[in-house]
C-alpha positions as CSV (number, residue, x, y, z in Angstrom):
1,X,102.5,89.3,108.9
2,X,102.6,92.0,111.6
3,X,99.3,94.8,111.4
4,X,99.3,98.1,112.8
5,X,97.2,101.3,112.6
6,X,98.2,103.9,110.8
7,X,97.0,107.5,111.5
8,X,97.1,111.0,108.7
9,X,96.6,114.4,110.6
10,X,94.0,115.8,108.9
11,X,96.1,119.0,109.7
12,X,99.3,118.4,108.3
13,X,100.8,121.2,105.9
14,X,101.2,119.4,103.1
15,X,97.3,118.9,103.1
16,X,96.3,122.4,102.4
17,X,97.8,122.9,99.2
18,X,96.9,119.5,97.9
19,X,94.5,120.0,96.8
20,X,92.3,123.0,98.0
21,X,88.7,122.0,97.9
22,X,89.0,118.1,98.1
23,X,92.4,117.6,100.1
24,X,93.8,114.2,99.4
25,X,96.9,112.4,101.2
26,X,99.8,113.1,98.9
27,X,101.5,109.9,97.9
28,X,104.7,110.5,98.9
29,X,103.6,111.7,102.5
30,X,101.8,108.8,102.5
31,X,104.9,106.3,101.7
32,X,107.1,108.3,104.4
33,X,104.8,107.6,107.0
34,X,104.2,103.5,105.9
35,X,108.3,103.7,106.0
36,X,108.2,105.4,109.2
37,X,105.8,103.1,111.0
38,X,107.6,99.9,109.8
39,X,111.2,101.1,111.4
40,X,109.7,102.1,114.5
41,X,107.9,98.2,114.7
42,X,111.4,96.7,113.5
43,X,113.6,99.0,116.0
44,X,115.3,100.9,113.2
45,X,115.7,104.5,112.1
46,X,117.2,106.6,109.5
47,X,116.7,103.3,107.0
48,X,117.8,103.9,103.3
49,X,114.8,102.1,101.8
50,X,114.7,100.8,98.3
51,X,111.4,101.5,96.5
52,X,111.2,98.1,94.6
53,X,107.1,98.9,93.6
54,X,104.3,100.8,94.8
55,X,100.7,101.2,93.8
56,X,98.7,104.2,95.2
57,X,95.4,102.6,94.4
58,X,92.5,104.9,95.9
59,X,92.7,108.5,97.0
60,X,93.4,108.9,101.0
61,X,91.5,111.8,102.9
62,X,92.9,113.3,105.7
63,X,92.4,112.6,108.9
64,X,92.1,108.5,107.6
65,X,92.8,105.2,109.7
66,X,94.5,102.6,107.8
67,X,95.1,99.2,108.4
68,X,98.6,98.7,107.5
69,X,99.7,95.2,107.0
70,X,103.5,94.4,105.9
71,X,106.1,91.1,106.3
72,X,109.8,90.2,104.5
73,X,109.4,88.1,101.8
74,X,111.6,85.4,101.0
75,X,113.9,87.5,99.1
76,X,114.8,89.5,101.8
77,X,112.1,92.2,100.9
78,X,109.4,94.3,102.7
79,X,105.8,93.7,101.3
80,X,103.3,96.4,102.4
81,X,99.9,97.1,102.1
82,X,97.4,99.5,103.5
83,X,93.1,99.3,103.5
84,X,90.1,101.7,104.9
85,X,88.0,99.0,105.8
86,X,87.8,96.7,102.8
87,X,89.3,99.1,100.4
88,X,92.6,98.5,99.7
89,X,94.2,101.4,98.9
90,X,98.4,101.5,98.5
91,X,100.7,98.4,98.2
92,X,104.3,97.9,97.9
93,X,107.2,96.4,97.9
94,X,110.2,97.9,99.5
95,X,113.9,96.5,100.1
96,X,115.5,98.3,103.6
């Protein structure tokens, strides 16, 4: 299992419009940057990744630290996950 940190500018543009008042990660930036992070550990860029599962379990604010924890599986897979402290909050499975 290899672990990293995994930082959100709280100013990114896609914050401001989502959503005004209580800005929240979006899910999709969210997943790019999990992807992102895992290439750069494995040496790879510009990976086509399959999207086998993912769970977007808690809301992320910006500016959050997450723990990101990911390894292959047996089946050749990429299983993910990502906490604030104890709260876990996405998961997935991904095939590069």
């Amino acid at each position: 299992m290899t672990h990293a940190i995994l930082r959100l500018s709280a100013d990114h543009p896609s914050v401001a419009g989502h959503f005004p008042g209580r800005p929240i990660v979006a899910g999709a930036l969210l997943l790019d940057e999990i992807l992102a992070l895992i290439e750069r550990d494995r040496g790879q860029t510009q990976t086509r990744w399959t999207v086998k599962s993912v769970k977007f379990l808690h809301p992320v604010a910006p500016g959050a630290e997450l723990a990101l924890e990911f390894a292959p599986t047996s089946g050749g897979d990429m299983r993910f996950r990502c906490s604030i402290g104890a709260l876990e909050v996405v998961s997935g499975l991904v095939r590069a």
